[in-house]
C-alpha positions in Angstrom: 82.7 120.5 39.2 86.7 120.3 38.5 87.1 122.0 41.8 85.2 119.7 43.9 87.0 116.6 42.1 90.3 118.4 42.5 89.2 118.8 46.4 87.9 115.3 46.7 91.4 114.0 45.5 93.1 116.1 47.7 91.2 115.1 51.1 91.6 111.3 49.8 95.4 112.2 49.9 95.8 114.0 53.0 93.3 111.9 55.9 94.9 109.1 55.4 98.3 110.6 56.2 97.0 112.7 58.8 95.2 109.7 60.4 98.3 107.9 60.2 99.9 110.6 62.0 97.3 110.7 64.2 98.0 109.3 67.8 97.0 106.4 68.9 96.1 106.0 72.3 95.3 102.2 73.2 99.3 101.9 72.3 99.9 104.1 75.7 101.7 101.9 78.4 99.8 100.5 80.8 99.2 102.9 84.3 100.9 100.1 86.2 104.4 100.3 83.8 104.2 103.7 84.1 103.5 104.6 87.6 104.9 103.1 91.0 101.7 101.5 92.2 100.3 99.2 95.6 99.0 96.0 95.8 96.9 94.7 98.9 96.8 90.6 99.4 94.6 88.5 102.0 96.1 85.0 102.2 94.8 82.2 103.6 97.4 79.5 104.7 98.1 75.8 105.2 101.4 74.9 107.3 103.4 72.0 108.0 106.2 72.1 111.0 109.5 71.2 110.2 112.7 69.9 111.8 113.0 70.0 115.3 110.0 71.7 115.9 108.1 68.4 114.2 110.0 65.9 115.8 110.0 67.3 119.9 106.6 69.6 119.5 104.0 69.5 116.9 104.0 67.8 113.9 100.4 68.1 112.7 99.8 70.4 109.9 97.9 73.7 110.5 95.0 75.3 108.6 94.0 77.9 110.6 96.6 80.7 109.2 95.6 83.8 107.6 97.9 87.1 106.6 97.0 90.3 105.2 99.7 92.5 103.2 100.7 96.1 101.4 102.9 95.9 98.6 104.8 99.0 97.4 105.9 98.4 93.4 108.3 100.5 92.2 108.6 102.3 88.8 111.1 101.1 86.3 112.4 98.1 88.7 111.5 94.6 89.2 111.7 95.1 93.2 108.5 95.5 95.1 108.6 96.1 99.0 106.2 96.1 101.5 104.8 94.6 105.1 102.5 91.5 106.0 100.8 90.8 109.2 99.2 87.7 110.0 98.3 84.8 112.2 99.0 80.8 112.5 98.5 78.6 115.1 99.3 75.1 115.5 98.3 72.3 117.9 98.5 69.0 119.0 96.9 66.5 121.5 98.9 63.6 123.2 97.4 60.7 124.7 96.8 60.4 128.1 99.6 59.7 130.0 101.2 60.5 133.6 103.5 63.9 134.5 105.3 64.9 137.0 104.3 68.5 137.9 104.8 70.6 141.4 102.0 68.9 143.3 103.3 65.3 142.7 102.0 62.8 139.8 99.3 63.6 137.5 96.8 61.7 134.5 95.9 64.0 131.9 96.1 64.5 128.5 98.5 66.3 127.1 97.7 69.4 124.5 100.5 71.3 122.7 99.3 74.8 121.3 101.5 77.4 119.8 100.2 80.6 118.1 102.1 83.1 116.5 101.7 87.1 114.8 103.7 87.6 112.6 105.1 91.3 111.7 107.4 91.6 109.0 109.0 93.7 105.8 109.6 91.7 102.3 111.3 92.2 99.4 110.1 91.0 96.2 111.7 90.3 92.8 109.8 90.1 90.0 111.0 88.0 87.6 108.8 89.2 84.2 107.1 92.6 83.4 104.7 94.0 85.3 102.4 94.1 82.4 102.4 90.3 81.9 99.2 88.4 83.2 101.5 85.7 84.9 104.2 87.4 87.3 106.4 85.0 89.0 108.8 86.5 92.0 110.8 85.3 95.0 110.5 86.8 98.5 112.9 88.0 101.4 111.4 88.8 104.4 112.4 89.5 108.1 110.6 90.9 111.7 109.2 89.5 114.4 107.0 87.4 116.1 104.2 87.4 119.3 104.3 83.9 120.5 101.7 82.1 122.9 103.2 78.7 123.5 99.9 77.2 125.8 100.6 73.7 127.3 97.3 71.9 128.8 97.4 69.4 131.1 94.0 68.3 131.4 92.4 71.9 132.5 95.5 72.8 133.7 97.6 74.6 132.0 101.1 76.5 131.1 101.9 79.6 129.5 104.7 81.3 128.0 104.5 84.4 125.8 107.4 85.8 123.9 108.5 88.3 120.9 111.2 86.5 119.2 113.2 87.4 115.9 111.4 86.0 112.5 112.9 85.2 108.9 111.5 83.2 105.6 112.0 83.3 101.4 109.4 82.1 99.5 108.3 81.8 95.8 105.2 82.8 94.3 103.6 83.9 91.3 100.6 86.2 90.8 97.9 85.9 88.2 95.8 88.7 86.8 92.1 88.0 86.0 92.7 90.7 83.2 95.6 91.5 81.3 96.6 95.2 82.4 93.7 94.8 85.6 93.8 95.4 89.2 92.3 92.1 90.4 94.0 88.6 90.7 95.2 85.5 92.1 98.7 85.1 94.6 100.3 81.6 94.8 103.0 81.5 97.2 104.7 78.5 99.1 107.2 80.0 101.7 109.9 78.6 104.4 109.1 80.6 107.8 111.8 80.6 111.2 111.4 81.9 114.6 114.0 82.1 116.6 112.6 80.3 120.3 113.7 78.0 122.5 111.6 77.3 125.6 110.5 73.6 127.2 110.1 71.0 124.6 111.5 73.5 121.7 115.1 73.8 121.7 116.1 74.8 117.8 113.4 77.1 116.9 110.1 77.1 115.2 110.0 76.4 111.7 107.6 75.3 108.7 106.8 75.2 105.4 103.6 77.2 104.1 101.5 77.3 101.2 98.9 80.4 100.5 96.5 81.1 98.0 96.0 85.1 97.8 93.1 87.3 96.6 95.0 90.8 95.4 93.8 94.4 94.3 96.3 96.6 92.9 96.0 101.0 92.3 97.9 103.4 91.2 
């Protein structure tokens, strides 16, 4: 009996050291602090002209803008880096009015297009830890851009296509449906620039877009 008291106060003295010993797992770092991991984003985007571009082109706001992007987040930094693809396209219609075009005077009503595709590389910083559930950043980013710039004239109409030099910075923020998860929200208003001049645009293309982002992030 003295020996199994005397080894009942001896297990009572030692689990409770060993478990504090013990390692405890759910303290590990999170998968995406340790590792360098991606991030996909579909956007969709509303975009309003600015400038120049407003004032001798377009000035309606678009809706009709959608990007898709890949997002490289590196390891013990607050710099991600990746590429974004997308599409926007703007239009306008002017009343009916006379032109003068190569066979003489015409009537028609007047409809301004301009589409754009988008290729470029951003740089993101990230301005709190990639383990928080609310991770605000600003973006860099720079390529180019496939332009159709369609003028109508009734049925009639005018092309000109183009691959011109592209440029914005943006803010944003991302928001994680679950802290330390893989799915979440991407907030981002941005300031884009083409460099174009043809016809009625003379200083460039530019515009102010806001996007709301679905994201899925793996490591």
């Amino acid at each position: 009996m003295k020996k199994i008291i005397v080894l009942a106060l001896l297990l009572a003295g030692v689990l409770p050291a060993f478990a504090q010993d013990a390692p405890k797992l759910y303290t590990l770092p999170s998968p995406f602090e340790r590792y360098t991991h991606y991030l996909a984003t579909a956007r969709l985007m509303g975009a309003v002209p600015l400038g120049s571009f407003a004032d001798s082109y377009i000035d309606k706001a678009s809706f009709r803008n959608a990007s898709i992007s890949i997002e490289w987040v590196l390891r013990n930094s607050p710099i991600s880096i990746g590429g974004e693809i997308g599409s926007t396209y703007f239009q306008k219609r002017i009343p009916r009015a006379f032109y003068e075009g190569e066979q003489g005077t015409i009537s028609a009503v007047q409809t301004r297009t301009l589409s754009q595709y988008p290729v470029e590389l951003f740089g993101n910083y990230h301005f709190l830890p990639k383990t928080s559930s609310i991770q605000p950043y600003a973006q860099l980013s720079g390529g180019i851009s496939i332009l159709d710039n369609v003028l109508y004239y009734g049925t009639l109409s005018s092309q000109h296509q183009k691959i011109a030099p592209k440029y914005g910075i943006g803010l944003g923020s991302k928001f994680l449906f679950k802290k330390d998860g893989s799915v979440g929200l991407d907030v981002r208003v941005k300031y884009d620039g083409t460099v174009y001049k043809h016809d009625y645009i003379e200083k460039g293309i530019s515009s102010v877009n806001g996007s709301i982002g679905l994201f899925y992030r793996w490591w």
